[in-house]
N, C-alpha and C positions, 0 to 999 in steps of 0.2 A: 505528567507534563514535563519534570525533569528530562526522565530518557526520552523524551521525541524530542526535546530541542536540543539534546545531547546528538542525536543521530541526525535530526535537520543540519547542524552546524558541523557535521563531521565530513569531510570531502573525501568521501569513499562512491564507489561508482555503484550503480543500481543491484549490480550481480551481487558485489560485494556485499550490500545488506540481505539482499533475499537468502544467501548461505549463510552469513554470521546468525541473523534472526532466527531461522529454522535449525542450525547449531546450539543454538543459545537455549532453545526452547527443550531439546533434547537433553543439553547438558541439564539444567535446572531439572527433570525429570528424573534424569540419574541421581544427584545429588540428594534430590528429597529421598528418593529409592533406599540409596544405601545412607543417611542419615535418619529416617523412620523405621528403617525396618529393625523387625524386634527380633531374628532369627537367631543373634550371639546373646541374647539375653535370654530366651527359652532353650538353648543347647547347653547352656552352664547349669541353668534350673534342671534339665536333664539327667547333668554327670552330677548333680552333685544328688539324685533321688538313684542313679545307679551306683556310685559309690556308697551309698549310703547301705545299701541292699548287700553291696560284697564286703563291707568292711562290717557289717555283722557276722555274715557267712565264715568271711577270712580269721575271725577275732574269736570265733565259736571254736575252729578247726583248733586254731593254736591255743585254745583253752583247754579243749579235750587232752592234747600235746602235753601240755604241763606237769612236770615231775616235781616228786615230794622231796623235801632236802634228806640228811642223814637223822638228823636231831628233831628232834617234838619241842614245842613250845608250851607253856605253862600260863593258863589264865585265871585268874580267882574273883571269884564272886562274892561281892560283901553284904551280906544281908542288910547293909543299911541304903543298896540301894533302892530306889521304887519303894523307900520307906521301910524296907528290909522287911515287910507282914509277910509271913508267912514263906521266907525263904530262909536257909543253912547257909551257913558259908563252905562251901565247896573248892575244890580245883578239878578242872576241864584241863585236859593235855590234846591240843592240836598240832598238826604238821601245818608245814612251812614248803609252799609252793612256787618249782622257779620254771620258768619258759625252758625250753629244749632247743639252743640253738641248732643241735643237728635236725632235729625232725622241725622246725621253724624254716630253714633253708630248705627242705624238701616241701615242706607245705607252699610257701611263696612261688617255691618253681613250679609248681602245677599250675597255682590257683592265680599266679600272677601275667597278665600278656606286657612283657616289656617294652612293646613296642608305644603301647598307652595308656601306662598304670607305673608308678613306682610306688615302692610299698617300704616304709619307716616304723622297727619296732622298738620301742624304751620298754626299757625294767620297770619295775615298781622305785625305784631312787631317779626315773628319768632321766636313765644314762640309755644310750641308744644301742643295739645290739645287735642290732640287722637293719642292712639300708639295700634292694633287692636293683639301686644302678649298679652298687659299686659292687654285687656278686655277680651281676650278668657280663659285668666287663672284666671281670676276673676269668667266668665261665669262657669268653669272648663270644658272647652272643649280641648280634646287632639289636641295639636300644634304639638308634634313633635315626634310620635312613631316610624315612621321608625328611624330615628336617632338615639332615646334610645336603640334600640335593637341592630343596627349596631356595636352604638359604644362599647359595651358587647361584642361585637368578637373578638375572638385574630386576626384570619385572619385579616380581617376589621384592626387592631393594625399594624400588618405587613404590610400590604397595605400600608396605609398614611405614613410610615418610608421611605418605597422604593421608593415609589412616591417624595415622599419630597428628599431624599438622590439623586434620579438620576434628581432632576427639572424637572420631568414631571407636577408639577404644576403649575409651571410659570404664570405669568399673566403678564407680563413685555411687550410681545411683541403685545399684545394687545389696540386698539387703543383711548381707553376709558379712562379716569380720573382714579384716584384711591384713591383721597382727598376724605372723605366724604363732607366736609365741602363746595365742589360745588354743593351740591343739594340746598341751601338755595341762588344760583342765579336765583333761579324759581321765585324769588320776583320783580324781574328785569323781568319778562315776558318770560323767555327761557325756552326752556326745558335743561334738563341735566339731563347723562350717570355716572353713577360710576361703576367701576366695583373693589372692594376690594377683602382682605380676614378680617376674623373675628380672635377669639384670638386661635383656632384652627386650622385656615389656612386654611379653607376652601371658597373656593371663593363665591361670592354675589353680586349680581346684582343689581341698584339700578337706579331709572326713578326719576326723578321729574318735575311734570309741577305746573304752576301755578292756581289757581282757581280764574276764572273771575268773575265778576256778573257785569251785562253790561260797558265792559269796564274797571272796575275796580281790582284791585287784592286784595281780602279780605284774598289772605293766598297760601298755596301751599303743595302737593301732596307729597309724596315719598312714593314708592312703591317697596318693598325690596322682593329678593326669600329668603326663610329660610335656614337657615342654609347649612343644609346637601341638599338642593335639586339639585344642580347643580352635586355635587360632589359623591354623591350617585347613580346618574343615569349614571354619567360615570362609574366608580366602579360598579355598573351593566353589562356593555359593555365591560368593559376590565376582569371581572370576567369571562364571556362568552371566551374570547380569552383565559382567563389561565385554563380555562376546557381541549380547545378543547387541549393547549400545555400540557396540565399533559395526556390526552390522547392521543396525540402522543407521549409523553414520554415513556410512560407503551409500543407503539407497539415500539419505538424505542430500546428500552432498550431489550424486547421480538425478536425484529430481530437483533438487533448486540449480542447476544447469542445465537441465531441460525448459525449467522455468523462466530460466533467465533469458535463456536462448529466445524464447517466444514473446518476452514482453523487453529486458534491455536490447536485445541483438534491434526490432526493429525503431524502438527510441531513439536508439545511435544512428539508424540510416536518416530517420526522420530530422535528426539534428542535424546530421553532417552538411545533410541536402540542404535544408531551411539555412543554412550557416553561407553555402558555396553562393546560393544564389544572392543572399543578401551581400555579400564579399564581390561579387558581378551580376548584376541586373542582366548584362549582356549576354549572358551562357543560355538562357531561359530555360534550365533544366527543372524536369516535372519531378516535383515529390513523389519519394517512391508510394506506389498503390497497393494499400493492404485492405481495401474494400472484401474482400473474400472472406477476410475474418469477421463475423458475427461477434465481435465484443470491440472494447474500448477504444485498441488500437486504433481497428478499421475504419470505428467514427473520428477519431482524431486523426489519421489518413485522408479520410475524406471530404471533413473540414478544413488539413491544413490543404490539401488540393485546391479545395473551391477558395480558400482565403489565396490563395497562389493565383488562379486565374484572375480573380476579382481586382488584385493588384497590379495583374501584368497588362489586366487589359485597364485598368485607370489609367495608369503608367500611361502606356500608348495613346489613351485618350486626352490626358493634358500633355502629352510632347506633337500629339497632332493639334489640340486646340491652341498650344504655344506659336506653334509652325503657321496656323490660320490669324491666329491674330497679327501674329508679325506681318502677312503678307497684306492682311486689310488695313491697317493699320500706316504702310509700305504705301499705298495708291494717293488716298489722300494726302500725307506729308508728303510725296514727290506733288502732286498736284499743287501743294502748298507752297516747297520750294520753285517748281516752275516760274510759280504767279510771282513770287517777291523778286526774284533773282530779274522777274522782265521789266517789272514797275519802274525802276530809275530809269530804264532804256525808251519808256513812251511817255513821252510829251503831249497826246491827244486825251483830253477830259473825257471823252468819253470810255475811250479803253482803259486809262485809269478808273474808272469804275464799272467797267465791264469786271477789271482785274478785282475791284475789292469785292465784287459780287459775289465772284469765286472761289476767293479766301475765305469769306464768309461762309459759303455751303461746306467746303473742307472741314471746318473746325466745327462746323456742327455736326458734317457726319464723325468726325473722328472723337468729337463732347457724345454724339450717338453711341458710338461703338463701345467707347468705355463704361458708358452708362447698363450696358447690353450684355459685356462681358463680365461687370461686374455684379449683375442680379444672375447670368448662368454662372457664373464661381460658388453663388451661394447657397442655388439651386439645389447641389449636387448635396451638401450638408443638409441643407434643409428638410429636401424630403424624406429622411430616414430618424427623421426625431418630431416629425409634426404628428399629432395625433389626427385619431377620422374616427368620423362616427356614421352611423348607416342613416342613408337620406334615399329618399323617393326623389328617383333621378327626372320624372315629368315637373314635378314642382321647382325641383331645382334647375332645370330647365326654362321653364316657366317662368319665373320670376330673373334669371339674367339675360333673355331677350327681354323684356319690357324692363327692362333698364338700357339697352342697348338702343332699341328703338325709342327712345326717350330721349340719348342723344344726339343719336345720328337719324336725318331723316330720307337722306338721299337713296338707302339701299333696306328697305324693311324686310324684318325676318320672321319667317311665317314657322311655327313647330306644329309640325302635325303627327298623336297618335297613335298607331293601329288598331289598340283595344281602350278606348278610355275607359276610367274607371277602375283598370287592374293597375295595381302599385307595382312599382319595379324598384326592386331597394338595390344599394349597394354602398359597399363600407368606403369610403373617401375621405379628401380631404378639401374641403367646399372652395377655400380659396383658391388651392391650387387647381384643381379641374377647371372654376371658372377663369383662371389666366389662359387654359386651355382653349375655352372658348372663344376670348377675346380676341385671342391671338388668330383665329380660326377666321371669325367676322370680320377680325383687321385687313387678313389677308384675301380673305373675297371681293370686302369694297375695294381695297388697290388697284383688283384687276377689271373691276368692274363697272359699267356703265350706272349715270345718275340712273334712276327707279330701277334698274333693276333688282329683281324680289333673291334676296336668301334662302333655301330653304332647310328646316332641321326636322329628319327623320327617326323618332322614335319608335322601336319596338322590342319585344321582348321576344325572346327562345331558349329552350333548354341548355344550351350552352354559353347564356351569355344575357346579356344588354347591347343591344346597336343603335350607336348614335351616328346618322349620315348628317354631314353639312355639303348642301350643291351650291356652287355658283355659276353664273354665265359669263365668266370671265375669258373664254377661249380656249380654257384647258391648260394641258402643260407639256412644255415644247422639249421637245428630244423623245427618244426611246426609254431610256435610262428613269423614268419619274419617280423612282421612290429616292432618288438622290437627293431630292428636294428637302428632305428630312437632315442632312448633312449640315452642319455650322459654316454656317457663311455663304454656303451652296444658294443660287441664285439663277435663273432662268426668263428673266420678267422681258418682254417685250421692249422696241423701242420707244414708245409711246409711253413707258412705264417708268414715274422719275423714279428708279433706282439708288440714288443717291442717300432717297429718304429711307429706307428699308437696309436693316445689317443683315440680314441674314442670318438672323438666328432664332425669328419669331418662332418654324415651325420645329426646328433643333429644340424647342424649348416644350412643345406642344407633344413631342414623342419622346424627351426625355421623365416629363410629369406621367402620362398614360403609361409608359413601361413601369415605372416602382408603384401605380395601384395594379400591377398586373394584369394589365391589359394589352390591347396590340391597336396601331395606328395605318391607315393602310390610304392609298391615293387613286383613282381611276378617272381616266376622263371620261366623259359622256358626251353626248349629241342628243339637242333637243330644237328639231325640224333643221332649221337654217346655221342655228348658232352653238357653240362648241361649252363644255364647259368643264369644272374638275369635281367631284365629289369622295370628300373625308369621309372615312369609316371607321366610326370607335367602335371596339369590345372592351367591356367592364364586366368583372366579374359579379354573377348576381347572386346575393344574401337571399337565402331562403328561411 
């Protein structure tokens, strides 16, 4: 939780974490790589069971070597020792055995590789008698080249830093001495393990046995790896490891910018765009289109698209319902200032209230209009948060004409139909469809004669629910009739008080029927003599 609100709150751009992270996860990988691996800890376990192996071999050679001094030496046995049963007191004359520095220095230069071995002989007084660097640089044979050249490497510099900073060198947990000074209990007949670092810190391995000649110990062994040779062949093996990480580095690095390329390159068009147009509405540039893509993107593409259109045509539709209300708005108030402005000017009672007649109608329709405008303002909210539930649309039908015909008796509405008996469902929203209605019956009797009959057309098809409303109202004048649907839009006869009616009844009737997804449609007809217009709902039908 820490490191993601470390990286939520860090203001680095999309690219930038997809490379750090996929960095991050490789570095962590190398790190445990060469901090678990156990290869410097089984290569010292190694030298010191191969040292062990020649610094017998080497210890035997120079024992064979050993010369007798000039003189014998004198030992006497006292019968009182071991209780003296059955022993004389005697004397034993033995020789006195010394190492052969010449044939010692021929034996080291065969059996010794200087390049990975130095070999240290003491006497029996461990006083040291042969050290086989300081014969080989006598001899001038090269001791130590790989090391001279290494250590000339910056890399090689940087290496022993990190190594040393993170304790990968450690020798602590290892189960070997680290005194030098126990190599000189080979005098005592033991062998002995050292395993140090030198004044560069690099580790060294070190055997000592003792050198017998029958019996006796005339001196002892130690047999040391050089310098760099432990720590160099690691540093080989882990150099191998930092290849292969700096070449998965280069593909990682190479594929989190391919990656980034395909997921920030189009986030940033997507901002830029969403940014330009919110900065001017007036440019109405289209978010770029990455539909093509099959993943996340292209849905977030195609959502911010359709949220883009969905707002630019709102947009247009309250700067055109702004522009209609002003202008309707605009008629009656001029009709309103007319009337007052004439009022002081006539002195006849009777056109004094012809005039208040007509202030009176104004402020009703313009009390109308806002009344009208402010249930479509709410409309538009409302419908995307009302719940619907699935209704048998004959029933529901059904019961809001005999509620209509209950009030109004001048124009009865007759539903008829095609299959009774088969249910027609559809998922709605009851009040809202029936303003739909209302709005529909309101607008028939307006235009229509006292008795004349309503009719409402139920039926059901595979693609739908159809509900027709006819009246004999005369139909609808112009070419243009689906205009009728427009806010404010208005066509009604002269015969037809207009005054009463804003124009937004059926603006309201095909705003409700679009968001249940449906479609609203207008035709006139002819029946014998007289003219009329008939509504066409599609609702979608629940199966």
């Amino acid at each position: 939780m820490r490191i993601k609100k470390i990286i939520q709150n860090t203001h680095i751009s999309l690219s930038a974490r997809i490379l750090l992270l996929n960095l991050l996860a490789l570095i962590l990988l190398l790190v445990g790589i060469l901090y678990l691996n156990q290869f410097r800890q089984s290569l010292i376990e190694s030298k010191v069971d191969a040292l062990e192996t020649q610094s017998e071999i080497i210890s035997a050679t120079i024992s064979a070597s050993a010369t007798s001094s000039k003189g014998t030496n004198l030992f006497v046995f006292d019968r009182n020792i071991a209780n003296g049963n059955g022993f004389d007191q005697r004397v034993i004359k033995y020789r006195n055995y010394t190492i052969n520095k010449k044939l010692l220095e021929s034996i080291i230069g065969q059996l010794i590789d200087p390049k990975t071995l130095n070999a240290k002989v003491y006497d029996s007084n461990n006083k040291l008698i042969h050290e086989s660097n300081q014969f080989f640089s006598e001899q001038k044979v090269a001791i130590f080249p790989i090391s001279e050249t290494k250590d000339k490497s910056l890399f090689w510099s940087i290496y022993n830093k990190l190594i040393r900073f993170f304790g990968l060198d450690s020798i602590r947990h290892l189960k070997y001495a680290n005194d030098y000074n126990v190599v000189s209990n080979a005098l005592d007949g033991s062998k002995n393990i050292v395993v140090n670092k030198n004044q560069s810190g690099q580790a060294i391995v070190h055997v000592s046995v003792p050198i017998v000649k029958f019996k006796a110990i005339v001196g002892y062994l130690v047999l040391s790896t050089q310098s760099s040779t432990i720590d160099m062949i690691v540093y080989e093996e882990r150099a191998s490891i930092m290849k292969v990480f700096m070449i998965a580095s280069i593909i990682t690095i190479i594929l989190s910018l391919i990656l980034s390329n395909t997921i920030a390159k189009p986030m940033r068009e997507l901002a830029d765009a969403a940014n330009e147009l919110t900065n001017n509405l007036n440019i109405r540039k289209k978010i770029p289109d990455f539909n093509k893509r099959n993943d996340e993107i292209g849905n977030l593409s195609s959502a911010l698209n359709n949220m883009t259109i969905t707002l630019l045509n709102r947009i247009d539709t309250i700067e055109k319902f702004s522009a209609d209300v002003a202008h309707e708005l605009r008629n009656p108030l001029t009709s309103l200032r007319s009337a007052i402005e004439a009022f002081p000017l006539i002195k006849n009672k009777n056109e004094r209230l012809k005039l208040i007649g007509i202030i009176q109608e104004d402020i009703d329709r313009v009390d109308r209009l806002i009344s009208d405008i402010s249930e479509t303002s709410k409309l538009d909210t409302a419908l995307t948060v009302e719940e619907r539930e699935i209704t048998d649309i004959y029933e529901f039908l059904h019961e809001s004409i005999l509620l209509q015909n209950s009030r109004y008796k001048t124009n009865p509405i007759t539903l008829n139909h095609d299959a009774i008996g088969i249910k027609l469902y559809s998922v709605i929203n009851r009040d809202r469809l029936n303003q739909v209605f209302i709005n529909l019956f309101d607008n028939a009797r307006s235009f229509s004669n006292d008795g004349d009959r309503i009719d409402v057309n139920l039926r059901g098809e595979k693609d739908g629910i159809y509900i027709e409303v006819s009246d004999l109202g005369g139909g609808i004048m112009g070419t243009d009739i689906d205009r009728i649907f427009d806010r404010f839009y208005t066509d009604r006869p002269n015969n037809v008080e207009t005054k009463k009616h804003s124009g937004l009844g059926l603006s309201i009737v095909k705003q409700i029927v679009d968001s249940h997804e449906g479609e609203v449609s207008v035709k006139n007809f002819k029946l014998g003599q007289r003219k009329g217009a008939r509504f066409k709902i599609k609702l979608p039908k629940h199966i």
